[in-house]
C-alpha positions in Angstrom: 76.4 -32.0 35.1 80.2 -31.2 35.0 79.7 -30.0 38.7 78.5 -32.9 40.6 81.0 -34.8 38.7 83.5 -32.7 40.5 82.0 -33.7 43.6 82.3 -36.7 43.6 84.7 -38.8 45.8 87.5 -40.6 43.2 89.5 -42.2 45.8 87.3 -44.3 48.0 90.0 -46.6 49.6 91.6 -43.4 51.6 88.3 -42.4 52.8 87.3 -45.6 53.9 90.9 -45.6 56.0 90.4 -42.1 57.1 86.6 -43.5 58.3 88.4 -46.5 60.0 90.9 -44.5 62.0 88.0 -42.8 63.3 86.3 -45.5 64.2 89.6 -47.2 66.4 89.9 -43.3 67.4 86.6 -42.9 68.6 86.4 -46.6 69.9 89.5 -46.8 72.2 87.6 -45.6 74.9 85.7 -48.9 75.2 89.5 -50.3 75.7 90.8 -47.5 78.0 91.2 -49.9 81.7 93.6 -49.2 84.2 96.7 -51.4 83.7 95.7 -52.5 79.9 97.7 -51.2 76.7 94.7 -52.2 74.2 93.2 -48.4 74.3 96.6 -47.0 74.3 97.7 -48.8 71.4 94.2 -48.1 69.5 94.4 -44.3 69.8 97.9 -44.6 67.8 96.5 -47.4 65.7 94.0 -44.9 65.1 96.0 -41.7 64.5 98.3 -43.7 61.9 95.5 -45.5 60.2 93.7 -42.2 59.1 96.9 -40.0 58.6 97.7 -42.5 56.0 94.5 -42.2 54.3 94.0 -38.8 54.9 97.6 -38.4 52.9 97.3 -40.8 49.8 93.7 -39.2 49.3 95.8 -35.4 49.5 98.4 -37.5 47.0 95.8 -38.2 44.7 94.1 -34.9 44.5 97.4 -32.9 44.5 99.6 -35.2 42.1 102.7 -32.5 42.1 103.2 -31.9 45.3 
């Protein structure tokens, strides 16, 4: 069927970095001590890991933009 086709996920490398950024996201707060940079540093680790896959998966579905 042409419409589960469309469905279908064709770039799985930026969802798998958008699922890993979650995961450090979500994660951090195991790190989060007082006087430690680890959960800090996580959360930004985080943030940049799945803005980067959340943009080359909007790059591959929006080619002209």
């Amino acid at each position: 069927m042409a419409h589960s086709e469309h469905n279908r996920i064709k770039n799985k490398g930026s969802f798998v970095l958008v699922l890993f950024g979650a995961f450090l996201f979500i994660s951090a707060v195991l790190f989060l001590e007082p006087g430690s940079d680890i959960g800090k540093v996580a959360i930004i680790l985080g943030f940049v890991i799945g803005g980067i896959g959340f943009f080359l998966g909007f790059k591959k579905r929006n080619p002209s933009q």
